[in-house]
C-alpha positions as protocol buffer text, in pm:
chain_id: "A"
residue {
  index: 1
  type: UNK
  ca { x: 7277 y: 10809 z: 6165 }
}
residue {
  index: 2
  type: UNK
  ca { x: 7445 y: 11113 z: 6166 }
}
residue {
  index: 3
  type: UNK
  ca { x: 7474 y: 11159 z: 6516 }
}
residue {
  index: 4
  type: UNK
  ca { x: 7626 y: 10813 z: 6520 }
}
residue {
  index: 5
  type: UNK
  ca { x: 7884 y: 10930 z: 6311 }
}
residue {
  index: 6
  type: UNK
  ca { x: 7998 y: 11235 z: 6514 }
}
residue {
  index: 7
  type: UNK
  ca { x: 8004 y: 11054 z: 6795 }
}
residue {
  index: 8
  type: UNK
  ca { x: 8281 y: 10818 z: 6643 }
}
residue {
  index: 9
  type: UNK
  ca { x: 8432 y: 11100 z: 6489 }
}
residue {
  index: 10
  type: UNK
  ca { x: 8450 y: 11286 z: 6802 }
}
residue {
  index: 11
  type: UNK
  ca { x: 8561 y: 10924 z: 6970 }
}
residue {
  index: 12
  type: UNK
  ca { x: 8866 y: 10894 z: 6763 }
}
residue {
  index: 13
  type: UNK
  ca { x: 8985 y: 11220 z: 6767 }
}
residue {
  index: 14
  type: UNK
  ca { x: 9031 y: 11212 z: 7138 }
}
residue {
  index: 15
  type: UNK
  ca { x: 9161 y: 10854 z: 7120 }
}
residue {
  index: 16
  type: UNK
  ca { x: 9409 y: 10951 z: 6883 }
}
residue {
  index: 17
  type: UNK
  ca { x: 9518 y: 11312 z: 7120 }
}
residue {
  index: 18
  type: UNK
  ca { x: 9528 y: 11009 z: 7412 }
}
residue {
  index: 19
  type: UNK
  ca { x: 9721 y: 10756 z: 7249 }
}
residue {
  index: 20
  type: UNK
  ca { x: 9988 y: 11052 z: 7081 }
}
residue {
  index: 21
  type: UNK
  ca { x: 10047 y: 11239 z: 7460 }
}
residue {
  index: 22
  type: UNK
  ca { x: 10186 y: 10867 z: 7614 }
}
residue {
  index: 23
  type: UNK
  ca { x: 10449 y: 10946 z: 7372 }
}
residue {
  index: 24
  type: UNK
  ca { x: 10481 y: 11304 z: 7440 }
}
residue {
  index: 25
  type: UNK
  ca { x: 10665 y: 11488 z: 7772 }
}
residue {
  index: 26
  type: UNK
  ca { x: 10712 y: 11861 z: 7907 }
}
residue {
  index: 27
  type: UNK
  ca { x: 11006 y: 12026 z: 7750 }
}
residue {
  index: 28
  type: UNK
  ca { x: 11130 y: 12286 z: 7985 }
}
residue {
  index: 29
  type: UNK
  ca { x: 11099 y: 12622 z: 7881 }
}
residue {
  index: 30
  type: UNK
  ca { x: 11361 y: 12895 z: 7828 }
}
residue {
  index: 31
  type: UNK
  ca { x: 11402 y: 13063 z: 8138 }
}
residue {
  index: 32
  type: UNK
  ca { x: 11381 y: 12784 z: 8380 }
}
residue {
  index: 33
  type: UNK
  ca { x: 11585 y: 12792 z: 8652 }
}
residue {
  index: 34
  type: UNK
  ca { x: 11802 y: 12506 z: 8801 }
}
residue {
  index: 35
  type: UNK
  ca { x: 11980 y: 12540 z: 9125 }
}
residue {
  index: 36
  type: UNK
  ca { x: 12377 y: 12545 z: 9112 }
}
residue {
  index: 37
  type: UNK
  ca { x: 12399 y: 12262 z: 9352 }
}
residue {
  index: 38
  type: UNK
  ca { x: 12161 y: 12010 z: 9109 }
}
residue {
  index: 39
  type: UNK
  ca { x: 12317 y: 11694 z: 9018 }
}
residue {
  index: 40
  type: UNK
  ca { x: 12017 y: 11591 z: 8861 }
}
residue {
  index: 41
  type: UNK
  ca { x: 11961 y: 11447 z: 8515 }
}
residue {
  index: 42
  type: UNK
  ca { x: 11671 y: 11395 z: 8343 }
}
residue {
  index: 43
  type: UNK
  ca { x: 11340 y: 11401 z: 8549 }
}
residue {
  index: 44
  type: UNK
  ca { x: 11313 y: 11305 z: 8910 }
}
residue {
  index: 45
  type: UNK
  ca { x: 11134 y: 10955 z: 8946 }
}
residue {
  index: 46
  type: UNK
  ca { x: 10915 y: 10923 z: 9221 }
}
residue {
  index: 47
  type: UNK
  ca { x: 11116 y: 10622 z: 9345 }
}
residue {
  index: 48
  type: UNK
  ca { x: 11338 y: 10851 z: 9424 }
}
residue {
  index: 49
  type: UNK
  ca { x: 11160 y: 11002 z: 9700 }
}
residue {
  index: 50
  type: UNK
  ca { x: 11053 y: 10715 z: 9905 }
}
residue {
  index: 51
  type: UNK
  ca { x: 11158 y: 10698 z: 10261 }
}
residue {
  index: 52
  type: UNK
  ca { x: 11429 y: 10428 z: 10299 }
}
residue {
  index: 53
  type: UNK
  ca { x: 11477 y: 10126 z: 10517 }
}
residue {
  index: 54
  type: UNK
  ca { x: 11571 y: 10246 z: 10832 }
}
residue {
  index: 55
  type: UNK
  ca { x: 11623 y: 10634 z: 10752 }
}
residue {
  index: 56
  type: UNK
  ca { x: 11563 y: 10834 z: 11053 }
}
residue {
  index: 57
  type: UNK
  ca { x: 11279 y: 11086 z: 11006 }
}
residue {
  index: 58
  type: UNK
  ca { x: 11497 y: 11403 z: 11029 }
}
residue {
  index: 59
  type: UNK
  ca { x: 11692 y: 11271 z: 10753 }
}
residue {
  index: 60
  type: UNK
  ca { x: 11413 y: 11180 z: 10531 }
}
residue {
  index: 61
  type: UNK
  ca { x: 11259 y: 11518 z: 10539 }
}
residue {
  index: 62
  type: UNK
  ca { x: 11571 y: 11727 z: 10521 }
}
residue {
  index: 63
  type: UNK
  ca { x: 11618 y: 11430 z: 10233 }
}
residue {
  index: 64
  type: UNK
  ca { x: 11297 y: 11502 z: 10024 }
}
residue {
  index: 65
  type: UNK
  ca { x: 11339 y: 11895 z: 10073 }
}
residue {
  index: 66
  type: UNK
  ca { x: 11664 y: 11830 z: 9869 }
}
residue {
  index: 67
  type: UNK
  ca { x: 11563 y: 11617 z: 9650 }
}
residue {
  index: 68
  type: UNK
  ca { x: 11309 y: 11838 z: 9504 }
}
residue {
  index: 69
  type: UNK
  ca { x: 11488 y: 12129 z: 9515 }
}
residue {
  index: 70
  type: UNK
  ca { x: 11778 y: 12000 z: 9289 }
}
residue {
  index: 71
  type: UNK
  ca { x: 11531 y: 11776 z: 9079 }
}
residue {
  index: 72
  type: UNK
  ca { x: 11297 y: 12010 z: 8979 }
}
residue {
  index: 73
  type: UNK
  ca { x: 11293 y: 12344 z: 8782 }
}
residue {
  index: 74
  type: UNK
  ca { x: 11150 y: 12713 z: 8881 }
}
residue {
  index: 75
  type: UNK
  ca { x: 10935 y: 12833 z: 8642 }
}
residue {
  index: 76
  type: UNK
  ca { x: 10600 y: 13014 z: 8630 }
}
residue {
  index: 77
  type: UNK
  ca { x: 10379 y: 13153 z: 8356 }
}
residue {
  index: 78
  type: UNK
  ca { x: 10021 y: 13140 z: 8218 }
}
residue {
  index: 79
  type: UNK
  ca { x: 10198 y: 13018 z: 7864 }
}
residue {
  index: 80
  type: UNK
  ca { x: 10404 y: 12753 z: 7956 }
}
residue {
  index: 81
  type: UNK
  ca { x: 10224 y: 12586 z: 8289 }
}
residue {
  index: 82
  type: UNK
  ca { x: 9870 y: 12504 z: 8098 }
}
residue {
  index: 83
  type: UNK
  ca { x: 9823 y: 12089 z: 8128 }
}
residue {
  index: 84
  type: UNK
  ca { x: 9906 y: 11993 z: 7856 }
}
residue {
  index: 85
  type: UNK
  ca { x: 9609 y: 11874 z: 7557 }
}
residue {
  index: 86
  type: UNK
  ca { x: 9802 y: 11549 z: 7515 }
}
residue {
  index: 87
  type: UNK
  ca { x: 9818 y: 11509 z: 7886 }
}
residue {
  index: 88
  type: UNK
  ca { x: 9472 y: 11571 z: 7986 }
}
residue {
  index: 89
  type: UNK
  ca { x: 9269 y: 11768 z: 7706 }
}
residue {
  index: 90
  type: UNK
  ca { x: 9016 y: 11804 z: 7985 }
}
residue {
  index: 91
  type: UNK
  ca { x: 9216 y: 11998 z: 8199 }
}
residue {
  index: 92
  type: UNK
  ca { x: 9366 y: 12197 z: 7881 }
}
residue {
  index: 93
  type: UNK
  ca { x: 9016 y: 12267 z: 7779 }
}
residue {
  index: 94
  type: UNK
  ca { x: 8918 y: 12404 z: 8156 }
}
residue {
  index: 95
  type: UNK
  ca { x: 9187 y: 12643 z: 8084 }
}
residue {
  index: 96
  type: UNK
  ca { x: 8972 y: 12844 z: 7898 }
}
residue {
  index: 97
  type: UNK
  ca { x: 8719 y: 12931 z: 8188 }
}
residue {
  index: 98
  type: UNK
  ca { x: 8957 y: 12899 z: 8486 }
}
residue {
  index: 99
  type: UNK
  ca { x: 9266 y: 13094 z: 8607 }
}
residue {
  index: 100
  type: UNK
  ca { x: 9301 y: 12779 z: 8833 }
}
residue {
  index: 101
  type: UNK
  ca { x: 9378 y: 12585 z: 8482 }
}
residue {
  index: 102
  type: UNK
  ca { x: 9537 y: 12812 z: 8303 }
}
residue {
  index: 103
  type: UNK
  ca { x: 9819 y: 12841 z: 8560 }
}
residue {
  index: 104
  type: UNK
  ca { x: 9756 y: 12474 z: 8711 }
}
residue {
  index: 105
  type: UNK
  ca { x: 9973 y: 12287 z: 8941 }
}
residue {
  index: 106
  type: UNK
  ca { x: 9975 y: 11924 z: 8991 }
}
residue {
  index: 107
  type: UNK
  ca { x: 9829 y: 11745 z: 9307 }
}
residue {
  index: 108
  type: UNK
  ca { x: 9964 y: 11390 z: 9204 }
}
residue {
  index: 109
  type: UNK
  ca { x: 10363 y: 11388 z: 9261 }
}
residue {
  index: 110
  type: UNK
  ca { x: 10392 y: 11159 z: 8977 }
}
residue {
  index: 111
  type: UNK
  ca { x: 10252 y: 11402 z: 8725 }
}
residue {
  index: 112
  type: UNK
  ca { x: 10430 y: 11718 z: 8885 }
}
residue {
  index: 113
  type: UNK
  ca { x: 10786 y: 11543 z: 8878 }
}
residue {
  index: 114
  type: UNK
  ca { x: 10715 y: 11410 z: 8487 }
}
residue {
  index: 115
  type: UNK
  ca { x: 10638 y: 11757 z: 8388 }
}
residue {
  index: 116
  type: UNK
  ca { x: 10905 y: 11895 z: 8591 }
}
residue {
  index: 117
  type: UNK
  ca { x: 10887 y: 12227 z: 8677 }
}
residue {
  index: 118
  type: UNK
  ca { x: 10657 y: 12465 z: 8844 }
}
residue {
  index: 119
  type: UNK
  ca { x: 10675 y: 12755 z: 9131 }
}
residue {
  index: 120
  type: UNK
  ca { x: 10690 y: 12693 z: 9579 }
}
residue {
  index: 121
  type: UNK
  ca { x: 10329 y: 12550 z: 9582 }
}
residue {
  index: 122
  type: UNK
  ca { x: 10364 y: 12306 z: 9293 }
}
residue {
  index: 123
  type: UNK
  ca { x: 10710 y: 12173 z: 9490 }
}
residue {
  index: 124
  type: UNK
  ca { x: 10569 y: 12181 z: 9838 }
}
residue {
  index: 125
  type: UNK
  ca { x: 10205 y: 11945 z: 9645 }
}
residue {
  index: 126
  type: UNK
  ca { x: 10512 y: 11690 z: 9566 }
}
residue {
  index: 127
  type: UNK
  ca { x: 10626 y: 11685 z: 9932 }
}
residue {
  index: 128
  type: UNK
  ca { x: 10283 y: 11657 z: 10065 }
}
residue {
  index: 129
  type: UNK
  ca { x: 10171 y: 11356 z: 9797 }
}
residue {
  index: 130
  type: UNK
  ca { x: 10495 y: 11169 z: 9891 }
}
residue {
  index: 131
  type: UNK
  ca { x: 10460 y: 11240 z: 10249 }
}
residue {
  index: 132
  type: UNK
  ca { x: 10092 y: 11177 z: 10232 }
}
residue {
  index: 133
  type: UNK
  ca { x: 10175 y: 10793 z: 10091 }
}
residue {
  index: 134
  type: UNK
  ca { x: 10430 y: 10762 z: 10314 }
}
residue {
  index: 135
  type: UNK
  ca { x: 10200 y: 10795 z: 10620 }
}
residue {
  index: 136
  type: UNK
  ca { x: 10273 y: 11070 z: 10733 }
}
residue {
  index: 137
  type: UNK
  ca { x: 9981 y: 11369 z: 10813 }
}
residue {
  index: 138
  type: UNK
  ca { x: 10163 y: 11693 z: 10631 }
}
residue {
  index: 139
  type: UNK
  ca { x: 9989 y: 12049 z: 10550 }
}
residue {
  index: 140
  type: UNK
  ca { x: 10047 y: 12261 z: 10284 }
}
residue {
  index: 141
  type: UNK
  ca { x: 10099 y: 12614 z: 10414 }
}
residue {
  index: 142
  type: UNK
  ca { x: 10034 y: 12882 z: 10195 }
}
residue {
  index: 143
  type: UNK
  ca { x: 10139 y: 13252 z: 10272 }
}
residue {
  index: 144
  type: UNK
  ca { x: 10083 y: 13524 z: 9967 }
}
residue {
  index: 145
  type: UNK
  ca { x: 10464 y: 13543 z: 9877 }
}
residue {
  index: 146
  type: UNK
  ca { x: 10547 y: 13159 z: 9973 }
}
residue {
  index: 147
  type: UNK
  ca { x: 10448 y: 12803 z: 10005 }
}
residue {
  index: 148
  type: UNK
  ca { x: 10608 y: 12513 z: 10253 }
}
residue {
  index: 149
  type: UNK
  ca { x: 10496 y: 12206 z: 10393 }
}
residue {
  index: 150
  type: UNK
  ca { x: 10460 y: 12142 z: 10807 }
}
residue {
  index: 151
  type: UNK
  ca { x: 10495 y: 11779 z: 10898 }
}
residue {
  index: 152
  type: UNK
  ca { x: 10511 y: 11609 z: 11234 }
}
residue {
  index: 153
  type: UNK
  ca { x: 10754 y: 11283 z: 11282 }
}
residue {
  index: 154
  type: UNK
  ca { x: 10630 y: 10957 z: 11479 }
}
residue {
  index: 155
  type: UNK
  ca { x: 10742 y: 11087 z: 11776 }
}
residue {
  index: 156
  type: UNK
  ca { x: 10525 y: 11374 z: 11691 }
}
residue {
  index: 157
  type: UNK
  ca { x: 10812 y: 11672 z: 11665 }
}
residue {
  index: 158
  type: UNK
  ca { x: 10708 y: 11915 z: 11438 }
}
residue {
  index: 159
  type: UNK
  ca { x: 10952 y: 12011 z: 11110 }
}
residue {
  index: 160
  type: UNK
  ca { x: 10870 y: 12260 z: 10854 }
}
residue {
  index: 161
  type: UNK
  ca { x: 11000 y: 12154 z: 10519 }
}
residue {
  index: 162
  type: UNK
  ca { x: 11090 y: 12414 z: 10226 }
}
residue {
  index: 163
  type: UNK
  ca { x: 11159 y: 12216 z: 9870 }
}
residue {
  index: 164
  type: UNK
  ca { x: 11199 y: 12558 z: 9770 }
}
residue {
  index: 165
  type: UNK
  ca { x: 11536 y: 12636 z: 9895 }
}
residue {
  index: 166
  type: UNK
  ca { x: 11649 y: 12259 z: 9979 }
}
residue {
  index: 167
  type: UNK
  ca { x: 11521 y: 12384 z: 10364 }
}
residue {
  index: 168
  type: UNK
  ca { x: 11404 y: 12182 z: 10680 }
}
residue {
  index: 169
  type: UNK
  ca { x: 11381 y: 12312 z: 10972 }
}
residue {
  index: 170
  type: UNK
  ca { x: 11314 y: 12103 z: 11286 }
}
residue {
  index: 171
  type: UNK
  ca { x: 11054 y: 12337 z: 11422 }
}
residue {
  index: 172
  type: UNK
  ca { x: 10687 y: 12332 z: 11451 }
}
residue {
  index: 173
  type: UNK
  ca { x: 10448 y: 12611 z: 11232 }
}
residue {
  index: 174
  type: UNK
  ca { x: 10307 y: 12745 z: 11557 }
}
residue {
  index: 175
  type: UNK
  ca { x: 10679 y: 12751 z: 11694 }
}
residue {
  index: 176
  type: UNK
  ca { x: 10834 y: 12948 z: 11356 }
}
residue {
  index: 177
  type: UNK
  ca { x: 10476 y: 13162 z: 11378 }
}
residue {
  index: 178
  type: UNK
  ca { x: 10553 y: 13263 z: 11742 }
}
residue {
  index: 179
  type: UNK
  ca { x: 10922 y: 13346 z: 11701 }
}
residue {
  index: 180
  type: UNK
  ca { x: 10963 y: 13384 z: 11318 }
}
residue {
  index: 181
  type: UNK
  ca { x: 11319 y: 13498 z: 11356 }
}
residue {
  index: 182
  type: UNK
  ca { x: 11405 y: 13119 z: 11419 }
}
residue {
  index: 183
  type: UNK
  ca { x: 11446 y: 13071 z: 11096 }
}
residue {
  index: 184
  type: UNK
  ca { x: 11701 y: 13296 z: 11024 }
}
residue {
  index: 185
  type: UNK
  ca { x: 12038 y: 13072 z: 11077 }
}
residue {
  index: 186
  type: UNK
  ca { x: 11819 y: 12796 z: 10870 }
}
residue {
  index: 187
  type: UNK
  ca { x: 11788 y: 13021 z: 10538 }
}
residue {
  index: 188
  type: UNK
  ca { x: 12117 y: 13218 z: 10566 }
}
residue {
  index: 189
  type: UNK
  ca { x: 12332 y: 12887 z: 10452 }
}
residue {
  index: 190
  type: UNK
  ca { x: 12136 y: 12889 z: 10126 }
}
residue {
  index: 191
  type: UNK
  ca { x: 12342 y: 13009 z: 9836 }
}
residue {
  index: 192
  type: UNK
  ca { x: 12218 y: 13265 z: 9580 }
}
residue {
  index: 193
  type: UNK
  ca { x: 12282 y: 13055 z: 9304 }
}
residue {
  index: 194
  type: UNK
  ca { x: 12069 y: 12801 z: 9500 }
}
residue {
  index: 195
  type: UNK
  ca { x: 11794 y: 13005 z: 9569 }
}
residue {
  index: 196
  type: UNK
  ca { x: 11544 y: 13069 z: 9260 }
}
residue {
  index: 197
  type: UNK
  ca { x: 11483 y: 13406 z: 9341 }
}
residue {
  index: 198
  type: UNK
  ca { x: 11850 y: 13518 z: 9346 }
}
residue {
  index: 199
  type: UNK
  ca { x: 11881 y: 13588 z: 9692 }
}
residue {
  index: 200
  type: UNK
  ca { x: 12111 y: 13385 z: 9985 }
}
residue {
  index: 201
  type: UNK
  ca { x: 12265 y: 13391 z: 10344 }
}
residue {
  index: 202
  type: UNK
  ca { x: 12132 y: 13753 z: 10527 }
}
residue {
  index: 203
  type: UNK
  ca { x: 11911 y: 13838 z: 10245 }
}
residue {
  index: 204
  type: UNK
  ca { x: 11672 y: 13514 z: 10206 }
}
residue {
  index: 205
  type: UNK
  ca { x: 11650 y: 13456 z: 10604 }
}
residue {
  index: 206
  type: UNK
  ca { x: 11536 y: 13804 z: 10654 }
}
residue {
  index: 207
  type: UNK
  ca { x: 11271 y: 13754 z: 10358 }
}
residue {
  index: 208
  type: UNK
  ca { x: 11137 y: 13442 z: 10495 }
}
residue {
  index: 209
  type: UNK
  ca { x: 11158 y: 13571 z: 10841 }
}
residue {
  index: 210
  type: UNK
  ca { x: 10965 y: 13864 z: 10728 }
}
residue {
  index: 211
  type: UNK
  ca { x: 10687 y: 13635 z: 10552 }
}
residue {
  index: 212
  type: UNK
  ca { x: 10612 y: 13410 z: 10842 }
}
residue {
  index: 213
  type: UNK
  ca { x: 10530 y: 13684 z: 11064 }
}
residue {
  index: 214
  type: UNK
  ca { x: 10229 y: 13726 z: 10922 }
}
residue {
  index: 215
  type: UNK
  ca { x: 9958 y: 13479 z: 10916 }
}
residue {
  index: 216
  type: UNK
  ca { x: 9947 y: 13231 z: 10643 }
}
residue {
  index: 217
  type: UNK
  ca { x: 9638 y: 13240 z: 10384 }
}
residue {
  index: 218
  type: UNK
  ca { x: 9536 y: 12908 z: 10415 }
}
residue {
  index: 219
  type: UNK
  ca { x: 9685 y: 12566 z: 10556 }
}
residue {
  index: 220
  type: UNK
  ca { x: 9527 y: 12268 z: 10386 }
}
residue {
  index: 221
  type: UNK
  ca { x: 9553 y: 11908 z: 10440 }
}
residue {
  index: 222
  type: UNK
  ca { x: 9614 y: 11825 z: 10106 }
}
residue {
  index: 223
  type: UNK
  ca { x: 9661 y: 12024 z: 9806 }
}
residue {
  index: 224
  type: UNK
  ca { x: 9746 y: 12361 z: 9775 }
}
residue {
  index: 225
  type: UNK
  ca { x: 9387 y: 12426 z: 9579 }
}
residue {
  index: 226
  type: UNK
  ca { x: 9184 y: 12143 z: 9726 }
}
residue {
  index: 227
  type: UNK
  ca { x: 8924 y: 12114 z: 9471 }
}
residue {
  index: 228
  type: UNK
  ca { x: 9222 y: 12002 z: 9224 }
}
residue {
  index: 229
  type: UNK
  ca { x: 9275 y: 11709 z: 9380 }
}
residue {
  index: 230
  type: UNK
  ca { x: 8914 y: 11618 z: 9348 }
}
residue {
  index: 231
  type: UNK
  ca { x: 8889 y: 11722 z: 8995 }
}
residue {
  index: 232
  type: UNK
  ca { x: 9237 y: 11572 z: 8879 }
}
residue {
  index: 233
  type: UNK
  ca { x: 9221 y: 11221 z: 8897 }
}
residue {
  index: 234
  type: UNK
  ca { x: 8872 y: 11214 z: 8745 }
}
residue {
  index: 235
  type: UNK
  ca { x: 8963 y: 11411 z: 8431 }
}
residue {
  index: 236
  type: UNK
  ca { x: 9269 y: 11140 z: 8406 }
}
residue {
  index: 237
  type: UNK
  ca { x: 8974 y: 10892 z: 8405 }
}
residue {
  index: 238
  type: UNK
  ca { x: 8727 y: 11031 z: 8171 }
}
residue {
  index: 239
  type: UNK
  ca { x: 8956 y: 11180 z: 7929 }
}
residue {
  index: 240
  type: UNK
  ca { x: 8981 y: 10765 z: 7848 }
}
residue {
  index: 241
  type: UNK
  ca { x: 8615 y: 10693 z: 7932 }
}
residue {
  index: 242
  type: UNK
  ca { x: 8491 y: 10930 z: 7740 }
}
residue {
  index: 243
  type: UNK
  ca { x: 8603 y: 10857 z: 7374 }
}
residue {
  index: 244
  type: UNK
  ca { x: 8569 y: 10492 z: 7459 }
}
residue {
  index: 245
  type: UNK
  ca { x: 8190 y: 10586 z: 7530 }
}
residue {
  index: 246
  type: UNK
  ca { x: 8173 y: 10801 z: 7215 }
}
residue {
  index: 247
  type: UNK
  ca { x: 8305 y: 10516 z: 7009 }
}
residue {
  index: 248
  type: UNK
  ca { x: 8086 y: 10257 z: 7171 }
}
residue {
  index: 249
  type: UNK
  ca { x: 7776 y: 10450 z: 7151 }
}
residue {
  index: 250
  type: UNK
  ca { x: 7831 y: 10563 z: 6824 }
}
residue {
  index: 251
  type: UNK
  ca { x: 7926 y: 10189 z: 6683 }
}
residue {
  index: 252
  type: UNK
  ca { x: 7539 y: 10100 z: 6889 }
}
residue {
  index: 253
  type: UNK
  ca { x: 7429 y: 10286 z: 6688 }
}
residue {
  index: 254
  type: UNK
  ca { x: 7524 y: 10299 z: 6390 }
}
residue {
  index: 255
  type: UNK
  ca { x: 7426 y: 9860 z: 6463 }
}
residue {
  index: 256
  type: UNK
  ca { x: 7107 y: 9894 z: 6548 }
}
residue {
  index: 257
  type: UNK
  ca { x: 7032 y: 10175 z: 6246 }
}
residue {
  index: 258
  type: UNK
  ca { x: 7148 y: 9920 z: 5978 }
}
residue {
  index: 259
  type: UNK
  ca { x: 6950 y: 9609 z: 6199 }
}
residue {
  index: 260
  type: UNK
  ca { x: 6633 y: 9865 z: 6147 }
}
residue {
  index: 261
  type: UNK
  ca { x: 6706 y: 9848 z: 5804 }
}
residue {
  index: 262
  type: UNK
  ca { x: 6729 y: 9518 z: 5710 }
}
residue {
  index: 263
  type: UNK
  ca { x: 6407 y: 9385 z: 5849 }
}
């Protein structure tokens, strides 16, 4: 009977975490930056990032890239970018074990923009969800000092988009990879008040020019950590299922004890 008991306990504790986080929301933390050029209030809806009727695909990407620049916030650290416990207490909890989820970043776009902040690879996982459900095929390309996204159009031209800095650049990654100085005239019209890491114009296209000449860590299909986007929408399921099952089995039972005992 006891067992029955902590079970329910156990149930409505995580029930009651649940229920209070779908009234709960990031607040952003001191020291988050916000380009110069944002217009944005309040969080960036997803809606917002949809390709329109009729929008041309250069537009849409140099579109998006802007969009999430000016709608979300820079910010980075292993205190302020842990899920959550009233978001997923799963994911909170695999903080304690993993660097991954201490320091984790979003794979759903939803759940990146409602939160609201992050560093390159969290913004370039909300270009590549969006683009993803737009139909697109995009990669997440991941260097050691920066993260972008290349995409291809329907008539199969090759951009590179940078959330970033509010970048796209109507090139393809082998293209910028064989002649990285390409990028140069692309980077220099970005501002230093529009750039998160303070730099602009000479400065940032040299930086970026200097990154892509080397060869990128990874380039994924998906997310920039792959196994996140496995593990992420499962922990949004169970961390329901599993004080439902808790209270279920418990309620069993603590039924079919009390059945025992009146026969």
């Amino acid at each position: 009977m006891r067992a029955a008991y902590v079970l329910i306990a156990i149930g409505l504790s995580l029930l009651g975490i649940d229920l209070g986080g779908l009234s709960a929301s990031y607040s952003a933390p001191a020291g988050l930056w916000r380009p110069a050029s944002s217009h944005t209030h309040g969080r960036l809806a997803r809606a917002q990032l949809s390709k329109r009727p009729g929008e041309a695909d250069d537009a849409y990407f140099s579109r998006l890239a802007s969009e999430v620049h000016n709608g979300m916030g820079y910010y980075w650290s292993d205190k302020a970018d842990r899920v959550a416990v009233g978001d997923n207490w799963l994911l909170y909890a695999a903080g304690y074990v993993s660097h991954t989820y201490r320091m984790y970043e979003f794979t759903e776009a939803d759940r990146a923009l409602a939160r609201g902040y992050g560093i390159c690879s969290q913004y370039s996982n909300i270009v590549v969800d969006v683009l993803d459900d737009e139909g697109y095929s995009p990669r997440n390309v991941l260097y050691l000092d920066h993260t972008f996204v290349a995409v291809r159009s329907r008539a199969g031209r090759g951009y590179l988009v940078d959330p970033t800095f509010g970048v796209t650049i109507p090139e393809s990654l082998e293209a910028v990879r064989s002649r990285p100085s390409s990028v140069k005239p692309y980077y220099a019209r970005v501002r230093a008040n529009d750039s998160p890491n303070g730099r602009g114009g000479a400065a940032l296209s040299g930086e970026i020019a200097h990154v892509l000449s080397g060869a990128p860590m990874a380039v994924n299909r998906g997310s920039v950590t792959p196994h996140t986007a496995i593990v992420e929408p499962i922990a949004y399921v169970l961390k329901w299922a599993i004080p439902i099952a808790g209270l279920a089995l418990g309620g069993c039972l603590v039924v079919l004890r009390r059945r025992r005992r009146a026969r």
